[in-house]
N, C-alpha and C positions, 0 to 999 in steps of 0.2 A: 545229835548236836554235840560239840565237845566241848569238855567241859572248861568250865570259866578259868582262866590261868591268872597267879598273882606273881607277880616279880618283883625285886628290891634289888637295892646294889648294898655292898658291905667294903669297909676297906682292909685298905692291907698295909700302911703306912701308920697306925696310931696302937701302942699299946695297950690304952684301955681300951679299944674297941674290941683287941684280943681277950681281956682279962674279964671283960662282960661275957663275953662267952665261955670261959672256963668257967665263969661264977654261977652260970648258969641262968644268967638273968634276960637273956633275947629270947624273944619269943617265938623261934624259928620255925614254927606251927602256922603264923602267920602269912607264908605266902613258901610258892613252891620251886620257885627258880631264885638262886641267888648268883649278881654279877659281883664276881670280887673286881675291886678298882685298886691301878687301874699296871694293864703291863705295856706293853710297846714289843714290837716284832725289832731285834737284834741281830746284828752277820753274825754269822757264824763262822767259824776256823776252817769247817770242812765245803764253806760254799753253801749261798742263801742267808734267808734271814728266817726265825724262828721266836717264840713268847720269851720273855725275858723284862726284865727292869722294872719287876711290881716292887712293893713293901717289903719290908724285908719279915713282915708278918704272916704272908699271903698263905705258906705250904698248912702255917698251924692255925689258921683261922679256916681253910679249907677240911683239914680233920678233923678241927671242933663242930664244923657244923656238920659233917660225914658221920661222926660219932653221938651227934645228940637231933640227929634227923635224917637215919640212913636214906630216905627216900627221895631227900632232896636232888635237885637239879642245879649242877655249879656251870658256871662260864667263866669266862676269864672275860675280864673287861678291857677292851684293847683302844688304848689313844690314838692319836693320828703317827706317832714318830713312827718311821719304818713301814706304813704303808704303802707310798710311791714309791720306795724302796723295793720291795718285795713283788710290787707289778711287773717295774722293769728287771727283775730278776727270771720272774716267772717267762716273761715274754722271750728274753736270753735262752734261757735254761734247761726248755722243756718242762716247766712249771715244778721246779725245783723246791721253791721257797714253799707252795703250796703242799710239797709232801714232807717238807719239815713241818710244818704245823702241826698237821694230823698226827705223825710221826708225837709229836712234843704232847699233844691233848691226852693221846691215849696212853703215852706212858705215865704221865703224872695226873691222872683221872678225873680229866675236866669232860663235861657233854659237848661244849662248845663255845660259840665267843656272840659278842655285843659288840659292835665297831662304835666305837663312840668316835670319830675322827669330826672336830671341831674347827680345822683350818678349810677355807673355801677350797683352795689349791688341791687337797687330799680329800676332799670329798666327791670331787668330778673325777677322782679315780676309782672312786667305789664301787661303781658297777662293774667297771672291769678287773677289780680282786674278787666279790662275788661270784662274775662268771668264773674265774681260774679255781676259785674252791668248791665251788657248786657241786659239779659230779665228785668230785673226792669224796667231800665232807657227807655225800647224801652215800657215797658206799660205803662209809665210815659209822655210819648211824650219828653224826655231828651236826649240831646246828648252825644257823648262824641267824643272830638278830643285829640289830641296825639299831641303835638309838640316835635319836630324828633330834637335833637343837635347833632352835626357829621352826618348827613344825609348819607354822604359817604359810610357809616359800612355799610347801610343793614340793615332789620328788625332781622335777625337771628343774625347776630353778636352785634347789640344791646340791643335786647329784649331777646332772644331764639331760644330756637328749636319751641317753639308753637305760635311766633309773628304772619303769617304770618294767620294761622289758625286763631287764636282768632281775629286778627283786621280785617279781611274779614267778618268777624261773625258779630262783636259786636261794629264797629269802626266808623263814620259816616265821620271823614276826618282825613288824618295828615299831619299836616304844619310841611313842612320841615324848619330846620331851616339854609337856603343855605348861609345866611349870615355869616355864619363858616365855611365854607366849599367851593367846588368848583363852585358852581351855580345851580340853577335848571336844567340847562339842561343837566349838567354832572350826578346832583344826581338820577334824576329822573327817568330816564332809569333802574337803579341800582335798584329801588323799585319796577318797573314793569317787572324787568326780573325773580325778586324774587317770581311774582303772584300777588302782589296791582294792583287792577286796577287803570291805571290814573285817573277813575273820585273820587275813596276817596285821591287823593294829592292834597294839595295845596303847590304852590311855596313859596319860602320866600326870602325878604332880608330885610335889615337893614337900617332906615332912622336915627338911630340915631349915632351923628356925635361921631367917633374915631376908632377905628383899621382896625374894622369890616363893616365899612360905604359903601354898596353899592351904585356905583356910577348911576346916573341918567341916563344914557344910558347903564347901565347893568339890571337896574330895568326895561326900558321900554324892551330890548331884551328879560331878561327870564318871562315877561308877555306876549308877545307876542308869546312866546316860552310855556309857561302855556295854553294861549286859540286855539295855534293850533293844541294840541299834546292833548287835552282832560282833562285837570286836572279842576281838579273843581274849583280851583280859585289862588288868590296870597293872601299873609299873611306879614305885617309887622311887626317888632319889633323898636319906638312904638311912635303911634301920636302923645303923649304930648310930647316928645323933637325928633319931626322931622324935622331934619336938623336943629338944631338950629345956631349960630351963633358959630364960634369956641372960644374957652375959657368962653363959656358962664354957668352962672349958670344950673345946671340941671332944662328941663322943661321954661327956660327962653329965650323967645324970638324963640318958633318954627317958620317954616316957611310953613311943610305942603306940601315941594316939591315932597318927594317920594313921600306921600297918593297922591297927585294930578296925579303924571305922572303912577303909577301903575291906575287909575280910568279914566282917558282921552287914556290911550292906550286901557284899557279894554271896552269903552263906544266908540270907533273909529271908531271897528273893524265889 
């Protein structure tokens, strides 16, 4: 069986989020994939689109945590702008824009990406960017995860009529994002009735503080509820402002209690 995977997203936009991690105060022992947020696929000069328009933090917050947890796992967190872009590139081009990526991941030493694409419109073209990166990215030794918003819908009501096919294909996980939603353990079921196997889900919820805040004892439930139902891990949204203090500056004064109680339930058991 493999073993239980923990994932977090970190940004790339706020200076203290950088400066926590120089200070050496993230605990980045905590989980073992980190999504930096967030970038966007951009044209390029020479033809296609390619990563581009994160933080302007992104390259030194990817070193810092390269530097203080070689072993970690980085993705690039990618928004919706530029990927119906990059389809109908692909489809033009002889899948053009697909060998700028790989091209862009492996020279600036990312593992892979998280589509976080949050517009209806850009999301029912998902599965047909998956299929265009699929065989690349799997010759490439690259990943690709799918962060799910509304996890509720379903892969077919979200993505398509081909979601369901193409991310069994070409998908290596997708982080539900339960923190909008009703919990892992309501969504989950909903994905594996659809044909996802448990082991491409991970669970999600949210350490960071306001509307959407999953509570501490609902995080340790749907982790526990993640490693005995088979999903390949839990996923949080995001260690630089977890749990921070309430009315506190974004990224000021985290505390680290989700990453901690999702990584001591999941290390318990």
């Amino acid at each position: 069986m493999a073993a239980f995977q923990i994932a977090t997203w970190y940004d790339t936009w706020n200076q203290t989020g950088l400066d926590n991690l120089v200070n050496g105060i993230v605990p980045l022992n905590l989980a073992g994939r980190y999504n930096l947020a967030f970038f966007s696929l951009v044209a390029q000069s020479s033809g296609g689109y390619a990563p581009g328009g994160a933080g302007q933090f992104a390259s030194q917050v990817q070193a810092q945590i390269f530097k203080q947890a070689p072993a970690a796992v980085v993705y690039i967190g990618l928004g919706s702008t530029g990927i119906a872009a990059a389809v109908a590139d692909n489809t033009a081009n002889n899948n053009r824009s697909t060998a700028n990526i790989v091209a862009w991941l492996k020279a600036n030493g990312y593992s892979g990406i998280s589509i976080d694409a949050e517009e209806y419109a850009v999301m029912q073209v998902v599965p047909d960017f998956v299929t265009q990166l699929g065989p690349s990215f799997q010759a490439a030794g690259l990943g690709i995860a799918i962060s799910v918003p509304w996890p509720g819908g379903g892969p077919t009501n979200l993505y398509g009529a081909g979601a369901v096919q193409a991310f069994n294909a070409y998908v290596d996980v997708l982080e539900l994002q339960d923190y909008s939603s009703a919990g892992t353990p309501i969504d989950a079921p909903i994905w594996i009735s659809a044909g996802i196997p448990a082991s491409k889900l991970m669970g999600g919820v949210s350490t960071e503080n306001g509307q959407y805040l999953t509570s501490l004892s609902d995080t340790q439930a749907w982790t526990q509820y993640a490693l005995q139902n088979g999903l390949q891990g839990m996923f949080s949204w995001r260690l630089d402002n977890d749990h921070t203090p309430p009315g506190s500056p974004e990224d000021v004064g985290p505390t680290f209690t989700g990453a901690q109680m999702i990584y001591d339930t999941a290390t318990s058991s």
